[in-house]
C-alpha positions as CSV (number, residue, x, y, z in Angstrom):
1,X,76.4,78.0,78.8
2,X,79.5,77.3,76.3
3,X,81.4,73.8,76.5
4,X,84.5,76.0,77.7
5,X,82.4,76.8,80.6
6,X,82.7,73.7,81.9
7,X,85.2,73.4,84.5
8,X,88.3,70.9,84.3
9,X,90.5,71.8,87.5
10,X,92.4,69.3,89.3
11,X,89.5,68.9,91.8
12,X,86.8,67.5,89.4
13,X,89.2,65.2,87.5
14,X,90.2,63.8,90.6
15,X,86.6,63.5,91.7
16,X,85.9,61.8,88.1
17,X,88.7,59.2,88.3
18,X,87.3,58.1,92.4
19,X,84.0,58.3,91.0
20,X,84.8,55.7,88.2
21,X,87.2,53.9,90.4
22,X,84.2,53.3,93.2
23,X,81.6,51.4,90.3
24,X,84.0,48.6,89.5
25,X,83.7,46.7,92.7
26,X,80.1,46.3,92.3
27,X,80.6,45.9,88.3
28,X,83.1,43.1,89.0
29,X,81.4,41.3,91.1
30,X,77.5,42.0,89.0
31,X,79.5,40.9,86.1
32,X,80.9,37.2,88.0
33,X,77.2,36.3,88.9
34,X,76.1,37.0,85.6
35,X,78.4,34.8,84.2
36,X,77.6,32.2,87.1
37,X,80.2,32.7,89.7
38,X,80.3,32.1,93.0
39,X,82.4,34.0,94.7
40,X,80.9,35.9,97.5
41,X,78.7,33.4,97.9
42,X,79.0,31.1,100.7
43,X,77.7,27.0,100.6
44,X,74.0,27.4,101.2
45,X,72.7,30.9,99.8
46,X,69.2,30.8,98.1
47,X,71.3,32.7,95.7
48,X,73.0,29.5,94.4
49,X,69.8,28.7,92.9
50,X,69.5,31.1,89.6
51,X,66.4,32.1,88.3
52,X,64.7,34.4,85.9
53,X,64.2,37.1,88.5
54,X,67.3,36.6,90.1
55,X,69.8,36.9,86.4
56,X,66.9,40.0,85.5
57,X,67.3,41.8,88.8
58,X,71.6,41.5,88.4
59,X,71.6,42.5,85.2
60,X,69.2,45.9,85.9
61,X,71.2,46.5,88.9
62,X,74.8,45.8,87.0
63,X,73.3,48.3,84.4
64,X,72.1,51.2,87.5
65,X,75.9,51.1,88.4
66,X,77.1,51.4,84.8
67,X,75.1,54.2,84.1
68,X,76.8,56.0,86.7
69,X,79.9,56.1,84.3
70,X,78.2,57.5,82.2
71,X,76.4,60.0,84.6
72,X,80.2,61.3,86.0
73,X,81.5,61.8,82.1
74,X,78.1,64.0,81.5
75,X,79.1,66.0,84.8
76,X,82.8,66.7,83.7
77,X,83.0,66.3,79.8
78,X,82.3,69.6,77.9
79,X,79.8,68.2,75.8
80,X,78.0,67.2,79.0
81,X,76.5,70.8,78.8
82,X,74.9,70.1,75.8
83,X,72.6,67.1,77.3
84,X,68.6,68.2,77.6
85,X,67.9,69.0,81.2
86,X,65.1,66.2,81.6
87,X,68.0,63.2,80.1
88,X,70.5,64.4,83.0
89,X,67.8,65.1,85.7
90,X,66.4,61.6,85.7
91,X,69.6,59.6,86.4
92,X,70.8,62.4,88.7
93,X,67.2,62.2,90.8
94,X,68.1,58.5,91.0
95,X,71.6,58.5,91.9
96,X,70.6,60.8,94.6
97,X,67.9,58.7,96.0
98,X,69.4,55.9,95.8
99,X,72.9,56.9,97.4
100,X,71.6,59.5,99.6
101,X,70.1,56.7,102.5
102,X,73.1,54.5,102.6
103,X,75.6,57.9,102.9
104,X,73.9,58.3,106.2
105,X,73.4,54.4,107.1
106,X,76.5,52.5,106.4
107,X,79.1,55.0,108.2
108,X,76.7,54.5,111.0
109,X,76.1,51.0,110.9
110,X,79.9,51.1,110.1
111,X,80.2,52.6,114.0
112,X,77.9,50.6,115.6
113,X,79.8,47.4,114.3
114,X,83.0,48.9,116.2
115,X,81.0,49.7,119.4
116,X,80.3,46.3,119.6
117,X,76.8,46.3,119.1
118,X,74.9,44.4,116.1
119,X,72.8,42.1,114.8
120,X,71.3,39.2,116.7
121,X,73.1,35.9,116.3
122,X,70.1,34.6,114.3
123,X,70.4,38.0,111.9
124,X,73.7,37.4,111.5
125,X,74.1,33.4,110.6
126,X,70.9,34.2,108.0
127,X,73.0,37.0,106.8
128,X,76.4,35.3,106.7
129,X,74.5,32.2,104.1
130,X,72.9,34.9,102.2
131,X,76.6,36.4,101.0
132,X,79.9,36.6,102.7
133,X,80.5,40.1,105.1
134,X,83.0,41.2,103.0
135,X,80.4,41.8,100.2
136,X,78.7,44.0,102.1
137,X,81.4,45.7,103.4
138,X,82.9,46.2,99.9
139,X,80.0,47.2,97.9
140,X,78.5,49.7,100.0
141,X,81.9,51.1,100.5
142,X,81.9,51.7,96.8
143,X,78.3,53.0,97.1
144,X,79.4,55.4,99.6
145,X,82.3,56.9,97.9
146,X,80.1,57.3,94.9
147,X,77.7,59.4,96.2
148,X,80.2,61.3,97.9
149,X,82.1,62.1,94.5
150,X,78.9,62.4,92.5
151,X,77.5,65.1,94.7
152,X,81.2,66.7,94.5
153,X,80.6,66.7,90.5
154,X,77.0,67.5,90.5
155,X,76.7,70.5,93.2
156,X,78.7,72.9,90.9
157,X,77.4,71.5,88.1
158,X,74.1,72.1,89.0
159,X,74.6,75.4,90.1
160,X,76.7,76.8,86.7
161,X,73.7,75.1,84.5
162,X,70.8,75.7,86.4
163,X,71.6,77.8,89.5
164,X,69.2,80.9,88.8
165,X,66.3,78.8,89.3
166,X,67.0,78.5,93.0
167,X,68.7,81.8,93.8
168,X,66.8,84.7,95.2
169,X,63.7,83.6,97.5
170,X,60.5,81.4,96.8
171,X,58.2,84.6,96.8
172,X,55.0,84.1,96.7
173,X,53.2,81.1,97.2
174,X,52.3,78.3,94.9
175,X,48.8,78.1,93.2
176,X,46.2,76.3,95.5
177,X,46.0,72.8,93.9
178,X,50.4,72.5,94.0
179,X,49.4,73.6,98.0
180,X,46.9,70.4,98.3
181,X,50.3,68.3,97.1
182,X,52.5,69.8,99.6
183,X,50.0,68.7,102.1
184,X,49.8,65.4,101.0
185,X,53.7,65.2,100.9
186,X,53.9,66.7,104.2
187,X,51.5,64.6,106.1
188,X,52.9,61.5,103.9
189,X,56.0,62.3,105.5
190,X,55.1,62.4,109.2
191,X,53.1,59.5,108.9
192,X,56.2,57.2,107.1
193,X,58.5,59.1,109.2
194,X,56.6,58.0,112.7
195,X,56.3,54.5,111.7
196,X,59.8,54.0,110.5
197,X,61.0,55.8,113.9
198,X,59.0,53.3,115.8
199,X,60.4,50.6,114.2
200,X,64.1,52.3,114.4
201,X,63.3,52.2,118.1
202,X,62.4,48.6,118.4
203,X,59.0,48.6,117.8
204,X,57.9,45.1,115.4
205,X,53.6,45.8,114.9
206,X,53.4,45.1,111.1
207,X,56.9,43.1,110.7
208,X,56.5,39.7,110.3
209,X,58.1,37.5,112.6
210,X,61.6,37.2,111.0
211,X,61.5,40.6,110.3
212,X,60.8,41.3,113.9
213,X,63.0,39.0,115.5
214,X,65.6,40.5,113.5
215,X,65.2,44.0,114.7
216,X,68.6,45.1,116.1
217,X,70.8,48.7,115.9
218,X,71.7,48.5,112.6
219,X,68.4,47.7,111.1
220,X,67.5,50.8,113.3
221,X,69.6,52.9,111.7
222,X,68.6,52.3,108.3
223,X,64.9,52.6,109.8
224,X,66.0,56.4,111.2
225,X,67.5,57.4,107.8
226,X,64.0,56.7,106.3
227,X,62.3,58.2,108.1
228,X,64.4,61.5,108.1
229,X,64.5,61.5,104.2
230,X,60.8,61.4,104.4
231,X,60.6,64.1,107.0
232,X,63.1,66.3,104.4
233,X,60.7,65.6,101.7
234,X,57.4,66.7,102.8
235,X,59.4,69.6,104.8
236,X,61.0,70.8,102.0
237,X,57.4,70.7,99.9
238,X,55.7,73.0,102.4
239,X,58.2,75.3,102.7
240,X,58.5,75.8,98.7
241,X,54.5,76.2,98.6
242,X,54.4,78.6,101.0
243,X,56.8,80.9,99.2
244,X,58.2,83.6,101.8
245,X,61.7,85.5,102.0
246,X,63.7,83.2,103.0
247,X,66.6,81.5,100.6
248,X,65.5,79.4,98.1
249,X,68.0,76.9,97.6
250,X,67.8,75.1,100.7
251,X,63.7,73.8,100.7
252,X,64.7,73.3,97.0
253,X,67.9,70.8,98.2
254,X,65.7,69.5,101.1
255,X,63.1,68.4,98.8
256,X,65.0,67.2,95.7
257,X,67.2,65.1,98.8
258,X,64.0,64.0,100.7
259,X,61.4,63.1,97.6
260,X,64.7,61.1,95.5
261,X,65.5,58.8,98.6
262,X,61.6,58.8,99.5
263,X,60.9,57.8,95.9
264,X,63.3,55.3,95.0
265,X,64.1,53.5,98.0
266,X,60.0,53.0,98.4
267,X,59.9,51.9,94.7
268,X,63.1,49.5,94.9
269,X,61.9,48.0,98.3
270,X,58.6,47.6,97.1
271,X,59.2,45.9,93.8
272,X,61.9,43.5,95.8
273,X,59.1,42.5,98.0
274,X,57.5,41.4,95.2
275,X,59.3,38.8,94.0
276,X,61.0,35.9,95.5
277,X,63.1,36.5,98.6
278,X,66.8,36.4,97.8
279,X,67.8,35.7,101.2
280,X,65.6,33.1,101.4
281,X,63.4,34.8,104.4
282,X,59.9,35.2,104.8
283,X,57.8,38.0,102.4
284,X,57.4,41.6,103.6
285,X,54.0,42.1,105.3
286,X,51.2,43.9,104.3
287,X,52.1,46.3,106.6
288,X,55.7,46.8,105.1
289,X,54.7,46.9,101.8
290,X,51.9,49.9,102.6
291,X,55.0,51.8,104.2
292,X,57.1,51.5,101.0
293,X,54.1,52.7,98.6
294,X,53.5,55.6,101.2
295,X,57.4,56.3,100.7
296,X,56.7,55.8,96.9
297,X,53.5,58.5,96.9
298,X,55.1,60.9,99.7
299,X,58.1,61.3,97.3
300,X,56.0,61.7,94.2
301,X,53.9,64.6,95.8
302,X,57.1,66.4,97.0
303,X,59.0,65.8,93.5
304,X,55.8,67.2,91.6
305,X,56.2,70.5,94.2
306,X,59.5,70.8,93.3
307,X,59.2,70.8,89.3
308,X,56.0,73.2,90.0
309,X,58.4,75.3,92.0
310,X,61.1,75.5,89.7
311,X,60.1,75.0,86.2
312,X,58.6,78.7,85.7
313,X,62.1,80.2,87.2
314,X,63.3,80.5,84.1
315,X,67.4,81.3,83.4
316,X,69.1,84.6,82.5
């Protein structure tokens, strides 16, 4: 595909500019802690006391969001068509994993919060010292509208550079051993998805007390979004390895959705509950931590089905 190919309507440049214009919030405010402000911060917050981990883990994260400039400029700039595949895929996969749980969560927490309904008292005074409301509110507003324009950018982006891969049908089936990963991905995705359902519906075995005592409606929607990008992701995998006539593009979507948020939100979670806590709460259980690696694995399996699927559909 030629650089002219690339199309420059009024739509994608207005998607460009609300796509650029959602990172700075986050930037802004990345960019004060870094330089050791406070603001958003209230008297109290473990995050008053900087350390290594904490200045390390705002300067990757100030870096994620700053790559998504460059991500949007790739999507809409004519040389952008020029970029190898595996250099655009990897940021894109991310972006969509990353943004693709809290497109479903926030609105909804967003609604819950206007019904009346919330956190326990106790959640909320631990989340109030933690940061102030209106960082929360802000920043995932931005993370919202993000994802929203990115997939407004990518979609047809996608589908001019790479759309014969995915048009037509699966066909026949993939090879045996790509099958055996399916499964895996499939049954990693029932079991994740059952446990993260039982939590979205107030269950607490394997939380540890803070954890559990902080259960509420909007820690159960961000519980049910798990566990429907994990039921996406080993869905999507078994469909694609069992081939058949129906459409392609949609196990391929389901699966590139499902394994991304699966993936990354696993990997992020997991390496957070690693270090120190930043709000100052207890560590994540055993118990949690299994779920995120089984998030982590169940995503792997379904992004390796994926790349088997659509690697040998080769263009033109």
């Amino acid at each position: 595909m030629t650089a002219q190919a690339v199309h420059t309507g009024a739509g994608p440049k207005a998607l460009r500019a609300v796509a650029l214009a959602a990172t700075v919030p986050y930037l802004v405010l990345k960019s004060a802690w870094l330089s050791g402000s406070r603001v958003g911060i209230p008297d109290g917050s473990p995050l008053l006391e900087q350390g290594t981990f904490l200045a390390v883990a705002n300067a990757v994260t100030l870096a994620m969001d700053a790559s998504v400039i460059v991500l949007v400029l790739v999507l809409t700039r004519p040389w952008g068509t020029r970029v190898p595949s595996w250099l655009l895929t990897l940021p894109a996969f991310v972006a969509t994993g990353l943004l693709t749980p809290i497109l479903f969560a926030f609105p909804a927490q967003l609604l819950i919060r206007a019904a009346g309904q919330g956190s326990p008292a106790a959640a909320g005074e631990a989340a109030r010292s933690f940061l102030d409301p209106w960082v929360f509110t802000v920043v995932y507003t931005g993370f919202s509208v993000q994802g929203l324009a990115l997939a407004g950018l990518f979609v047809p982006y996608a589908r001019r550079r790479w759309g014969r891969r995915w048009q037509g049908v699966p066909g026949r089936g993939l090879p045996s051993p790509t099958g055996v990963v399916a499964g895996a991905a499939a049954l990693g995705g029932l079991v994740i998805a059952a446990v993260h359902l039982y939590w979205a519906f107030g269950g607490t075995a394997g939380l540890g007390e803070e954890q559990a005592a902080a259960r509420s409606a909007l820690t159960g929607v961000v519980s049910a979004v798990h566990a429907m990008c994990a039921l996406a992701a080993g869905a999507g995998a078994a469909l694609l390895a069992r081939g058949g006539s129906r459409a392609a593009w949609w196990p391929s979507a389901l699966t590139w959705t499902g394994s991304a948020a699966a993936l990354c939100w696993g990997l992020w979670q997991w390496i957070a509950s690693l270090g120190p806590q930043l709000d100052g709460g207890e560590p994540a259980s055993a118990a949690v931590r299994s779920i995120y690696a089984g998030q982590m694995i169940t995503g792997i399996c379904a992004a390796a089905v994926l790349t088997r699927f659509l690697v040998p559909r080769r263009e033109g």
